[in-house]
N, C-alpha and C positions, 0 to 999 in steps of 0.2 A: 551167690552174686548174680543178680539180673542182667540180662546183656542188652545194650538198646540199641536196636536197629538202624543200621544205615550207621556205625560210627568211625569217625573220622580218626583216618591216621596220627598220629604225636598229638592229639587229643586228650588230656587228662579228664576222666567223667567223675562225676560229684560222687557217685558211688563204691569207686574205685578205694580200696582198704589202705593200698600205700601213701594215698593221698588224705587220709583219715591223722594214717600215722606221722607224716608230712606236717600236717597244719598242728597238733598236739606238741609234737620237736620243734616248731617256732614259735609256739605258745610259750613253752618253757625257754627259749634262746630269748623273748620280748623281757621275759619277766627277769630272768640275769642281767640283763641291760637295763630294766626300771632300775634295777638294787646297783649294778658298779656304778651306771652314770654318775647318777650325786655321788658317790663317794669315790671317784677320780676328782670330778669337780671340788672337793670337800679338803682333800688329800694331796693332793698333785703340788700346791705349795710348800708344804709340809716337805715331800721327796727331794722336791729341788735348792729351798733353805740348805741343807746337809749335805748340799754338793753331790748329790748322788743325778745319775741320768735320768732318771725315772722306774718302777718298774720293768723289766724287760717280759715276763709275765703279762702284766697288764697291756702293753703294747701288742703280741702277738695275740693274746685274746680279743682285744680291738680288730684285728686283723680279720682272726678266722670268723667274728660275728659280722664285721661288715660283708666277708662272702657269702655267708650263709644267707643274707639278706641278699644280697647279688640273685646267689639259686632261686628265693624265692619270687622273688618278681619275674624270672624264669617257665618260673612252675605256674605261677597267678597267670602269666599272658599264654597259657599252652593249656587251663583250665576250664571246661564249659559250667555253667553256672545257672541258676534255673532265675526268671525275672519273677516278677509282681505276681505273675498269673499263672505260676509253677508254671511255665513253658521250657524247657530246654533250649540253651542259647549255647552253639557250638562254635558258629562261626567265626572262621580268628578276626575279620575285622568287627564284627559285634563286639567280642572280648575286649579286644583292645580300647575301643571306642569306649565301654562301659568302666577300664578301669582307668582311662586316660582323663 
């Protein structure tokens, strides 16, 4: 692992392995959520017809993806990121600024 100089405390750098593992874990949490959406959408009438509450299941998984998504914009505004010109961009209001 390369270390680059001058880095910044609670800084997450692009090269950093848990942040590899990070973006991969929301890769697949995005793609669980392409697949239930529609089929809450699809479904959701169907549960309620039959008098039932809804899944309870599907509710707390609702839940813990919207955290997950919480953490991750978390993680994106605590993240340095390289621009156009492979520069290193660390500073937290650049960051902000670039994902705002």
């Amino acid at each position: 692992m390369t270390h680059i100089k001058n880095e910044k405390p609670y800084i997450i750098y692009p090269e950093n392995k848990n942040k590899g593992f990070w973006d991969l874990f929301m890769t697949l949490v995005l793609i669980i959520t392409c697949i239930q959406t529609p089929l809450n959408i699809a479904f959701e009438d169907i549960s309620h017809e039959k008098g039932g509450n809804g899944n309870d299941f599907n509710k707390i998984l609702d839940y813990c993806i919207d955290f997950l998504f919480f953490l991750d914009i978390i993680v994106i505004f605590n993240s340095a990121y390289y621009d156009e010109d492979i520069e290193l961009i660390d500073g937290r209001k650049d960051i902000a600024a670039f994902y705002i």
